[in-house]
C-alpha positions in Angstrom: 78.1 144.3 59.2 78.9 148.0 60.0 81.0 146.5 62.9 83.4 145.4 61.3 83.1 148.4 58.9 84.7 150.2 61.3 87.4 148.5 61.9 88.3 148.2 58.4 87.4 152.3 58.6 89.3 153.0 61.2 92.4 151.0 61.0 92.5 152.4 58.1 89.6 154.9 59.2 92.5 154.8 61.3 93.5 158.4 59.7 90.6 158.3 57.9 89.7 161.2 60.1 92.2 163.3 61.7 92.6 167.3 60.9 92.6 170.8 61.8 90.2 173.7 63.0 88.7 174.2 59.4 84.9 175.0 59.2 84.9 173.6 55.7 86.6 170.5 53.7 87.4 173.5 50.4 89.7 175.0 52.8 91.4 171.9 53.6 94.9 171.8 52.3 96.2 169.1 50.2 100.2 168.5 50.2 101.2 168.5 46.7 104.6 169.9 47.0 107.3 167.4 48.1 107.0 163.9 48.1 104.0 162.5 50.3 105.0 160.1 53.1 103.2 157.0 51.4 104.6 157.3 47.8 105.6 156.1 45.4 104.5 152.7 47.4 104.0 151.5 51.1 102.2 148.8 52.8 100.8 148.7 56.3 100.2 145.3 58.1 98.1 145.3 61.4 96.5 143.3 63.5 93.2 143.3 65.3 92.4 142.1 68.8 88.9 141.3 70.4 88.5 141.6 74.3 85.2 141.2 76.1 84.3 139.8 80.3 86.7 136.8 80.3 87.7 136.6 76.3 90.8 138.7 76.4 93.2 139.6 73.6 91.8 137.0 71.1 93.0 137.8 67.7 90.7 138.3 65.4 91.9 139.2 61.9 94.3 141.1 60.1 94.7 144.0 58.4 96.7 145.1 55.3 96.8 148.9 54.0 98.7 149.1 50.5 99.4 153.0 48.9 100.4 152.9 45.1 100.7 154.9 41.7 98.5 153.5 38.6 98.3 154.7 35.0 95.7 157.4 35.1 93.3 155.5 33.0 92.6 152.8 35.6 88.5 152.6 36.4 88.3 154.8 33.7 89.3 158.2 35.7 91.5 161.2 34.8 93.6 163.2 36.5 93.2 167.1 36.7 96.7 168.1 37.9 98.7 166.9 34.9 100.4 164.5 37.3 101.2 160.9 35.3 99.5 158.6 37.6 96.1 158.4 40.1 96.4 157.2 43.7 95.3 153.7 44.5 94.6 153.1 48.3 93.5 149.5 49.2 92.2 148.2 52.6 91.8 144.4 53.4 90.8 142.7 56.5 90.8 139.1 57.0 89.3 137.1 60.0 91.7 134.9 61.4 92.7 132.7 64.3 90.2 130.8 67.6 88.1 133.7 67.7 87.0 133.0 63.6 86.6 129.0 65.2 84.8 130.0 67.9 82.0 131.8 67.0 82.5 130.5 63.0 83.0 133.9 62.2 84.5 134.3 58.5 84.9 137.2 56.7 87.0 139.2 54.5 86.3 142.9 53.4 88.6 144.3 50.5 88.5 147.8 49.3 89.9 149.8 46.8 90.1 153.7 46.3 91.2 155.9 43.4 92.3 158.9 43.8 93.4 162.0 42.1 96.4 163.0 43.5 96.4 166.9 42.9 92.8 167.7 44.6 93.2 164.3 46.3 89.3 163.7 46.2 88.1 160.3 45.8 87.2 159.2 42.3 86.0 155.6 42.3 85.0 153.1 45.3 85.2 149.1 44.9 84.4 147.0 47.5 84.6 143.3 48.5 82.7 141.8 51.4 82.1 138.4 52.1 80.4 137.0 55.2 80.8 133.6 55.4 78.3 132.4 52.5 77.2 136.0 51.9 79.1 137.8 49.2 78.3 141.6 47.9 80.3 143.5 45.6 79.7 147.4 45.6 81.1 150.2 43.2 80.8 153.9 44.4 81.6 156.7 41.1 81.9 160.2 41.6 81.1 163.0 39.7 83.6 165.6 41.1 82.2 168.2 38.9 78.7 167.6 39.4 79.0 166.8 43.1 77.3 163.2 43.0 78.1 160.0 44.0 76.3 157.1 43.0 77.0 153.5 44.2 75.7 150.1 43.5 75.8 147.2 45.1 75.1 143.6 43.5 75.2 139.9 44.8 77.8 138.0 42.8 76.2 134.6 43.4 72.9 135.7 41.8 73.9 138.0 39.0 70.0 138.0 38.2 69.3 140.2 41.2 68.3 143.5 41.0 71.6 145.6 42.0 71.2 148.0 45.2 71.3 151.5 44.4 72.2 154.8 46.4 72.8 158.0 44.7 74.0 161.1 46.9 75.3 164.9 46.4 78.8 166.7 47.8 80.6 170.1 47.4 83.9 170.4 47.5 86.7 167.8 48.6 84.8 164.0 49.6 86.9 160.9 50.7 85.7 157.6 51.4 86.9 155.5 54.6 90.3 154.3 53.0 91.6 157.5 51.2 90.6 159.7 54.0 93.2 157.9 56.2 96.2 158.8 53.6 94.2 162.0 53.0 94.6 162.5 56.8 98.3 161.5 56.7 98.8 165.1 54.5 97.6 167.5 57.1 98.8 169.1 59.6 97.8 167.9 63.1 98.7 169.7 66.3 97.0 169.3 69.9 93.2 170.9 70.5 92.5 171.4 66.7 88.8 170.2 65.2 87.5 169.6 61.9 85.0 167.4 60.2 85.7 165.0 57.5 83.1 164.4 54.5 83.0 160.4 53.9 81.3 158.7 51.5 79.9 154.9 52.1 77.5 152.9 51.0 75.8 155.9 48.9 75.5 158.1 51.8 77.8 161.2 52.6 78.9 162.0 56.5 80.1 164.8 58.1 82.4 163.4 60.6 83.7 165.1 63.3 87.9 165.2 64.6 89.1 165.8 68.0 93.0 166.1 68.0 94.1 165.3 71.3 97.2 164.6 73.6 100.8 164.4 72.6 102.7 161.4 74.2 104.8 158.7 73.8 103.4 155.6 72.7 105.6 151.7 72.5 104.8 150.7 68.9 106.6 148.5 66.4 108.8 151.6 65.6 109.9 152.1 68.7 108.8 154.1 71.4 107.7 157.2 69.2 105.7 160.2 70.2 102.2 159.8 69.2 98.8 162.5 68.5 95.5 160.5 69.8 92.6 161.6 67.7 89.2 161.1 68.5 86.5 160.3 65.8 82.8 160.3 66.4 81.7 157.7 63.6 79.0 156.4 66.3 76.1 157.8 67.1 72.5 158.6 65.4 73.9 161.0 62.8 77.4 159.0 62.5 78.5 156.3 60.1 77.2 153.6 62.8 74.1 154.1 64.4 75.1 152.5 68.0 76.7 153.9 70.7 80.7 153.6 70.7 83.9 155.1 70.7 86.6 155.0 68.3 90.2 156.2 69.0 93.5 156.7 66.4 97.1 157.6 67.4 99.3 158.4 64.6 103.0 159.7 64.7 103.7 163.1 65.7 106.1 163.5 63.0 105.3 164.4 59.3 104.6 160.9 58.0 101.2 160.4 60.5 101.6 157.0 60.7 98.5 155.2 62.1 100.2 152.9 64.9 97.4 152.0 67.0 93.3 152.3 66.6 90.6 151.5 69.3 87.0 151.0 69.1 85.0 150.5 72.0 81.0 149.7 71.8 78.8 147.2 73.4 80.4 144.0 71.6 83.4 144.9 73.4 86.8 146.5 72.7 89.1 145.8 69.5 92.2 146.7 69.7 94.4 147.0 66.3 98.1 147.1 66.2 100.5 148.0 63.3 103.2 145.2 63.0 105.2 146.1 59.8 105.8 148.8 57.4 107.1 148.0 54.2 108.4 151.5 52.3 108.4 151.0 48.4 107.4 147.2 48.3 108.0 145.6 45.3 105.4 145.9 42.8 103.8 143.1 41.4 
């Protein structure tokens, strides 16, 4: 359900676009020097609210964004830095609350990136979706060096079915909608910059155009902080979701870009998504 794709995207796609005036992702910079703002660990809670007509501000599910370091061999990848670890980014969202009653709405979406932290391009893609009955896993692996991507997709409940799959090219630098928000989180973002972002999903590669927008102060669970809204065009015929819509991110002005708040509007109606905690450095477990 590529609605609730983007949420997942966006609160998380919630960086997962955001930049500067570059007319190509080579010449994006990558900050490698000095620790990163989401390492060694950090977890990002959120929460999602659904308002359409007369339902207003139903919550609707939750949201959990996790950074880590893992031993380089996880998923069978490498690093080329030298660095001792790879990057693992995972996104979950979770329907919760009288809006899942309501309309017996039930799903959870889990996905996990790897990436190599010195080129911090994506190296391998697993996702989770489940849909009330309706399970799918999916697996995306890159070929940095080759430019390809090629991702399957299978039904868990009928292992005899014949997986889905996509195959697609790249050049340069490629994220997919959870590491291009941390990816995001590196750059530097100042007022009346564009760029465009190549995402991977679902086999498919998107160039997706950044607006960054107004400075101002926003009320968030940090306080009142100042805030950069950025504007993403993932809707559209050519965008990541072929309806009309409009998706919104504000992240801290500072240099840790943390996503605070996210905002999708299209004709289902307006979800509105919150962060609610921060947890630096959680404990592993």
């Amino acid at each position: 359900m590529k609605v609730k794709l983007t949420l997942l995207s966006l609160t998380l796609i919630a960086a997962s676009i955001l930049m500067c005036a570059i007319s190509g992702a080579a010449q994006m910079r990558v900050a490698v020097a000095g620790p990163r703002p989401f390492e060694p660990a950090e977890e990002l809670l959120y929460e999602a609210e659904f308002s359409r007509a007369l339902l207003r501000k139903l919550d609707i599910a939750d949201f959990r964004l996790t950074a880590t370091r893992v031993p380089p061999t996880v998923n069978n990848t490498a690093t080329t830095s030298g660095l001792p670890y790879t990057l693992q980014f995972t996104g979950e969202a979770k329907s919760k609350g009288f809006f899942s009653r309501l309309f017996n709405i039930h799903f959870l979406e889990r996905v996990i990136s790897i990436v190599e932290p010195g080129s911090f391009t994506v190296q391998n893609t697993k996702r989770l979706d489940e849909q009330g009955s309706r399970v799918r896993s999916s697996e995306a692996v890159y070929d940095q060096p080759n430019g390809t991507v090629v991702w399957t997709e299978r039904d868990p409940k009928n292992p005899t079915r014949e997986p889905r799959v996509l195959s697609a090219t790249f050049k340069g630098q490629v994220q997919d909608v959870i590491s291009a928000i941390y990816f995001l989180r590196t750059q530097p973002l100042e007022s009346g910059r564009t760029f465009e972002i190549p995402i991977t999903d679902a086999g498919r590669v998107y160039q997706v155009p950044v607006r960054v927008m107004e400075k101002r102060r926003l009320k968030s669970v940090l306080g009142r902080v100042e805030v950069l809204r950025l504007d993403v065009e993932l809707f559209g015929p050519k965008g990541m979701i072929d309806t009309a819509g409009r998706f919104n991110i504000w992240m801290t002005a500072d240099q840790r870009h943390i996503p605070v708040r996210a905002k999708i509007k299209n004709e289902f109606g307006t979800f509105d998504i919150k962060l609610k905690k921060i947890i630096q450095n959680p404990t592993q477990k």
